[in-house]
C-alpha positions as CSV (number, residue, x, y, z in Angstrom):
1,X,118.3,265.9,46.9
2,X,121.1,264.5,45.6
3,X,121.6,260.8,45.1
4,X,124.5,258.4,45.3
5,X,125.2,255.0,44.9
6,X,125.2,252.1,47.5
7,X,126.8,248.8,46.1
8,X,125.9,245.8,48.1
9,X,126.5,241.9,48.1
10,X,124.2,238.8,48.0
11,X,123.9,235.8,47.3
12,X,122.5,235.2,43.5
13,X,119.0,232.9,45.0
14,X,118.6,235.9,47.6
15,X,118.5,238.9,45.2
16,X,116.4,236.6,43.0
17,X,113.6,236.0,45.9
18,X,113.6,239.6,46.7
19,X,113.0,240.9,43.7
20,X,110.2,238.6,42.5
21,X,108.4,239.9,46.1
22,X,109.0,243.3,45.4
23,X,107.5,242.9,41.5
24,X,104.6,241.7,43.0
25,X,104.5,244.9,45.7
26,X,105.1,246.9,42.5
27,X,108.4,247.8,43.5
28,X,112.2,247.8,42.3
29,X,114.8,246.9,44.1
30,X,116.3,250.2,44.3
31,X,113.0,251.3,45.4
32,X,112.7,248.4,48.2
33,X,115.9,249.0,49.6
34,X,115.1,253.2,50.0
35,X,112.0,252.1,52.2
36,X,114.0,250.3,54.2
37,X,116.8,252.7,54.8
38,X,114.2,255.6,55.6
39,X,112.3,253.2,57.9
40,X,115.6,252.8,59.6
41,X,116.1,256.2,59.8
42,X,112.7,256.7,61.4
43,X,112.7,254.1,63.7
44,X,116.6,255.2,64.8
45,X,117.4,251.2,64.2
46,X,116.8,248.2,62.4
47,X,113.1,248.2,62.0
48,X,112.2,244.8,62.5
49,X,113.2,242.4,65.4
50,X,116.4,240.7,65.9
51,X,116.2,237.6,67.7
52,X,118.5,234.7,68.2
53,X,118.2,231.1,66.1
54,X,115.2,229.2,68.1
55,X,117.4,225.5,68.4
56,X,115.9,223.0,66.6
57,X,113.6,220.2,68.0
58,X,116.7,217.6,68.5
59,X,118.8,220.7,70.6
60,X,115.9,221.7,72.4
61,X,115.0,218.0,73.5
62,X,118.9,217.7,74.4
63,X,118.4,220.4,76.5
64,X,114.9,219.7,78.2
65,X,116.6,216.3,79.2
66,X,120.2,217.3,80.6
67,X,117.6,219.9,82.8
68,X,115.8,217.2,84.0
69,X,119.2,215.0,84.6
70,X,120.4,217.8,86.9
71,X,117.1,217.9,89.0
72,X,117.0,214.2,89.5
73,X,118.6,213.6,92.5
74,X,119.1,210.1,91.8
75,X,121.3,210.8,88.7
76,X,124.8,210.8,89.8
77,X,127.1,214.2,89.5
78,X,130.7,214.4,88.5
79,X,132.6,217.7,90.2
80,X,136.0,216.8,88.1
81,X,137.1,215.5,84.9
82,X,139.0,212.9,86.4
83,X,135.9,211.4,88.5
84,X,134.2,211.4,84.6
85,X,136.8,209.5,82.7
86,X,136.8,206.5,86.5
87,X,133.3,206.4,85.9
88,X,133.4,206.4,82.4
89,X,136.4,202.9,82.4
């Protein structure tokens, strides 16, 4: 088979990381990055999960309380910007 070269970017703390967990696998980089292409050939995709960013506890508590803000019905609802900004004088 014949070989050819990939060149890729990283930051320096990333390639750095990597490399001291593939050492301790036994493994190169070169080496790390072939099992990872062939795995993606196998799998016919990235073979690990993609998921979006979980929000952090301060977003996920901002948005716990504007759900419970829109099922009180006692918390008064603005259908216009112009309503907001009386309300807000």
């Amino acid at each position: 088979m014949e070989s050819t070269n990939l060149n890729i970017r990283t930051d320096k703390e990333v390639k750095a990381a990597a490399e001291r967990i593939f050492a301790e696998l036994g493994l190169n980089m070169t080496t790390a990055v072939n099992l990872f292409l062939r795995q993606a050939i196998r799998e016919n995709g990235i073979p690990f999960s993609l998921k979006l960013d979980v929000p952090n506890d301060t977003t996920a508590s901002a948005i716990e309380e504007g759900r419970r803000l829109a099922r009180d019905g006692s918390v008064r609802g603005y259908t216009d910007m112009e309503a907001l900004k009386a309300a807000l004088r």
